[in-house]
N, C-alpha and C positions, 0 to 999 in steps of 0.2 A: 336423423332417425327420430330422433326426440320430439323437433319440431312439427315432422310430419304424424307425428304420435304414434309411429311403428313400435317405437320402444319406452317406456317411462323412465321418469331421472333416477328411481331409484336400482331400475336395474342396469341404465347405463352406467351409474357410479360403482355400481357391483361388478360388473364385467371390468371395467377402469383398473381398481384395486385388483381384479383373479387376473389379471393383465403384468400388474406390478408382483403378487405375489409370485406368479411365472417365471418372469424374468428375473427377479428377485435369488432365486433358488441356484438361478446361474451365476450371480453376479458374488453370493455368496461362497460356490466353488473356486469362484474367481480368487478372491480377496484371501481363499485358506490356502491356496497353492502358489501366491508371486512374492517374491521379496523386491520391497518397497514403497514407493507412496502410488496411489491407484487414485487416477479422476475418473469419476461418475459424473455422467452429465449427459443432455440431452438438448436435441434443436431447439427448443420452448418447450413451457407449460400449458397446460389446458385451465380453460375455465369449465367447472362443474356445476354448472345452475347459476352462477351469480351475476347479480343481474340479470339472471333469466335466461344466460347466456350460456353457450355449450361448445367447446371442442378450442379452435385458435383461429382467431379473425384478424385479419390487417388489422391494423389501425385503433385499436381496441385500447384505451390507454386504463388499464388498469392492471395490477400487478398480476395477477394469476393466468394472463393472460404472455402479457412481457418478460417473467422474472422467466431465465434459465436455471434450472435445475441443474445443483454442482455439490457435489460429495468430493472432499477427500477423506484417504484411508492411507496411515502406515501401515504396512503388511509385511509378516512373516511368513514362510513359507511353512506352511505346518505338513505339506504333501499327503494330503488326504485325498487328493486325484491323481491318478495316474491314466494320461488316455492312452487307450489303445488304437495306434494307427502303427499301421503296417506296411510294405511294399502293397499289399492287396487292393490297397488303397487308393492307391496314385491310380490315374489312369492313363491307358496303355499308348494311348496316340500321343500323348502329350507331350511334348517338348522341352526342355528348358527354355528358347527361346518362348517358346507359348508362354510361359508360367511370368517370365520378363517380362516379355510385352502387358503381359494384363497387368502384373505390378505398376508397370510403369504406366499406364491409362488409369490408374488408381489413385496415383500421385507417390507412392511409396520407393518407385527407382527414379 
């Protein structure tokens, strides 16, 4: 989008950050409600203009492109979320075998 100059760098670096600060907000609910250590991390990093360059390209050897993004956190559970889920919730066709199988095509069973 940059390139085609649909969008300019500074508002795609603005969207980028209201992007982090989004997810941020979760990640933050996240870290006040688990006891333990929490990784934070993601597939890759983007490059933001440098080199001119924008988003994550093969082959691209420079760090902002290569470095993986890795947070850790000790956490206490301070229980500041409580979610509300319910029986209302669950849906009605669904099986426990349903719910297996998808874990297990997940890699989790």
């Amino acid at each position: 989008m940059i390139e085609s100059g649909t969008v300019n760098s500074e508002e795609a670096i603005e969207a980028y950050y209201d992007n982090l600060r989004y997810v941020f907000e979760f990640v933050k609910t996240l870290l006040e409600n688990v006891d333990g250590r929490v990784i934070i991390s993601a597939d890759h990093a983007n490059a933001l203009g440098e080199w001119n360059m924008w988003g994550h390209r093969a082959y691209v050897p420079f760090r902002a492109v290569r470095e993986v993004p890795w947070d850790e956190r000790d956490c206490v559970d301070k229980v500041t979320y409580e979610p509300d889920v319910g029986l209302a919730d669950l849906r009605d066709d669904e099986t426990t075998e349903d719910i297996n199988e998808r874990l297990r095509s997940l890699g989790y069973v």
